[in-house]
N, C-alpha and C positions, 0 to 999 in steps of 0.2 A: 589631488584627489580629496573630497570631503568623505572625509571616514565616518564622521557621525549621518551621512545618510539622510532622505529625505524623509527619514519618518520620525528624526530629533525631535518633533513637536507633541508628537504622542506621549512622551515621559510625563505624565503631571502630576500622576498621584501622590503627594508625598505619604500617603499613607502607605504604601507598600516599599517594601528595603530596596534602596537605590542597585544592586546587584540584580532582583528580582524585574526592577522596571526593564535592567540593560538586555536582561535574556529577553525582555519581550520584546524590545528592537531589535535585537539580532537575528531572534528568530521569524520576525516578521520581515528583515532583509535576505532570509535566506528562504522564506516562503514565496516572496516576490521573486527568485531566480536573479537578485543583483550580484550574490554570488554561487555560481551555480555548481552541484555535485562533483565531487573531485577539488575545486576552489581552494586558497589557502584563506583562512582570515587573514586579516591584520596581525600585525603580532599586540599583544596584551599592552604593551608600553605604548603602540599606535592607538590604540580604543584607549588607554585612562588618559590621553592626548585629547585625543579627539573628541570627546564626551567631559573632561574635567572631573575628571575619575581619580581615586586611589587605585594601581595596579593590584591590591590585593582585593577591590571590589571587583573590578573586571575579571580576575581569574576565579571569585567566586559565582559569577554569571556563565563564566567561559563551563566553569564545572558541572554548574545546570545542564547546560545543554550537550554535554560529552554525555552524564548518565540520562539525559532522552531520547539520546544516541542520533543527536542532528549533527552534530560532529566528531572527528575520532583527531583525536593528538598524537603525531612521532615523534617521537625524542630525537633531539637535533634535526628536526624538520618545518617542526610546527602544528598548525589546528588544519584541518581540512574539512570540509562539507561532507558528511558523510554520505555515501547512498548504497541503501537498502541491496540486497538481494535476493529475490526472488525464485532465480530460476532452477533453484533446488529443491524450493520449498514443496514439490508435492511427494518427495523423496523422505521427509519426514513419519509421513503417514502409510502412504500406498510404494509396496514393493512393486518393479517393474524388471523385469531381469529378462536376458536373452538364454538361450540353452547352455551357452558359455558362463554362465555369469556377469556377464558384465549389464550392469544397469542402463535401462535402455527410457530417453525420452519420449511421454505420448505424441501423439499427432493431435494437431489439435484442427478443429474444425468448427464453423460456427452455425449452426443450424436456423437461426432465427434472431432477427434483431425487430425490436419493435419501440418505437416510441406512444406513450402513451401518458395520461395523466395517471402519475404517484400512486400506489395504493395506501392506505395509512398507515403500515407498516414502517413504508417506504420516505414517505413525509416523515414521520417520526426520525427515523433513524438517520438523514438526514438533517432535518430540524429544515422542511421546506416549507412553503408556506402553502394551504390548503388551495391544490386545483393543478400546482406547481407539475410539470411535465418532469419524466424518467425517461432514460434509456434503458430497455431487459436485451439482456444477451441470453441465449440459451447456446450453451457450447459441451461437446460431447470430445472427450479427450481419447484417443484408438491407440491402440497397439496392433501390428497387420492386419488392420480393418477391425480388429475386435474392441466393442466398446468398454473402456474401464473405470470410467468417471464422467458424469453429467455434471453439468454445471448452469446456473440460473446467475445471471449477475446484473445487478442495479448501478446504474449511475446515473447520478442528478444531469438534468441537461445542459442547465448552461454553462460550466464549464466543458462539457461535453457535447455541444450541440456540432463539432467538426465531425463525427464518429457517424450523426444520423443517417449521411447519405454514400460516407466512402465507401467504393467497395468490399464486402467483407473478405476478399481473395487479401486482401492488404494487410490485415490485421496478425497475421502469425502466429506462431507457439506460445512470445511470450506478449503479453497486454503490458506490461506496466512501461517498458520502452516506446512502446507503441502511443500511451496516452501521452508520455512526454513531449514524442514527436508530431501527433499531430497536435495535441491542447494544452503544450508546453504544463503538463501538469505531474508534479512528482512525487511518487510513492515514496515517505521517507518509512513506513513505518505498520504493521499492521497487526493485530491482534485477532487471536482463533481461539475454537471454542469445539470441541468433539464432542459427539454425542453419538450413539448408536440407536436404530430405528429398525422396525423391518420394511421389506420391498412393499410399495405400493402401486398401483395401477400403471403410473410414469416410469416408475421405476422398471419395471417387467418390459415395459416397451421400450425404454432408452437402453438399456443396460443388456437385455437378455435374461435377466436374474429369475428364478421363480418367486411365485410371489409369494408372501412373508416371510422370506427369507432376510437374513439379518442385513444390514447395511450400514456402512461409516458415513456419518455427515460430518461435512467439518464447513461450519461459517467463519468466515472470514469478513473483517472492518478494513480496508485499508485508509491510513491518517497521510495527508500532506504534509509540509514540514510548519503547517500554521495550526496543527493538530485538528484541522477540520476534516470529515470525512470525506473520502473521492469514492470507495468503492464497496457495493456491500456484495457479498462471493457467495452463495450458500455450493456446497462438489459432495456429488452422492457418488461412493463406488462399493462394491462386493467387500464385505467382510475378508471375503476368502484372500483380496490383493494389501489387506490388512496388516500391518505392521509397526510397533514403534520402540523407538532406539532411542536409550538416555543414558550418557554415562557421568555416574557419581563418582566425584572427588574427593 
């Protein structure tokens, strides 16, 4: 097996600290899916082999990318490809509970899928080039039929151009499994941003809410594991399904 990979050529800069080059080949072999989620690395004495490394360079690379959290380490195990989870994350913000208490998952549903050219927003935030086509998801999340969060979500096409025509009965609760399996594309990573808004016109009509009544937005970036952007998320729900839990140590 050649452990140093086919992207060994890309190292050149000697201006940047040879640890710093390794984490950009690593993580550019873990962006490419050579080693995919779950994965072991090499072990560190394989990469300062493979690369002509000092082992104390390589576990300062290795260490990069533990805190970008592209991989998590077991003791007497090893390094592993880390991957993200998701399918909690709307549990963060919005409560959802049954008469019992027990937390209960939306339904998710997808109301409108549209390709179309980028808005500039959208080119932006991306970084696409002007004309550049988008995929808009509009997706309304229920609880027995009742709406509890609307969702607007952008994805650049051409990693995503498998999405434009499948049906959307295929898509599911959760997206980000979903983009792996059809566009082999994976969420290591995503960063959010709360804000509170009152109901506007969409908002009265997706939700039920009256209007200027208050509302949680919460946008969402989700990053690949090449820290390029794959998805941008904006989820409006009621105030009232409003909730957030932190606990200090």
């Amino acid at each position: 097996m050649n452990l140093s990979g086919h992207c060994a050529h890309t190292i050149v800069d000697d201006r940047i600290p040879r640890y710093h080059r390794l984490r950009d080949q690593l993580a550019a072999r873990i962006a490419a899916l050579e080693w995919q989620p779950h994965d072991p690395l090499p072990t560190e004495q394989e990469l300062a082999l493979a690369y002509d490394l000092a082992v104390g360079t390589v576990r300062k690379a290795v260490d990069l990318l533990e805190r970008e959290g592209l991989v998590e380490r077991f003791q007497g195990r090893g390094t592993f490809v880390r991957r993200a989870t998701f399918d909690r994350s709307l549990f963060r913000f919005f409560r959802f509970h049954a008469p019992n208490g027990e937390r209960r998952v939306p339904e998710s549903r997808i109301l409108e899928r549209v390709v179309t050219k980028a808005p500039k927003a959208v080119v932006a935030r991306f970084s696409l080039k002007s004309g550049a086509k988008a995929i808009r998801l509009a997706r309304l999340r229920l609880i027995d039929d009742t709406p509890i969060v609307a969702e607007q979500i952008w994805l650049p096409y051409e990693p995503f151009a498998a999405l434009a025509d499948c049906p959307v009965e295929e898509f599911g609760p959760l997206l980000y499994p979903f983009y792996e399996k059809r566009c082999a594309r994976v969420v290591a990573r995503a960063d959010e941003r709360l804000t509170v808004e009152t109901a506007n016109a969409t908002d009265v009509a997706a939700l039920g809410v009256p209007e200027h009544s208050p509302i949680v937005v919460i946008e969402r970036v989700a990053f690949g594991y090449d820290g390029a952007p794959l998805e941008w998320r904006l989820s409006r729900g009621a105030a009232q399904h409003f909730a957030y839990e932190i606990e200090i140590r």
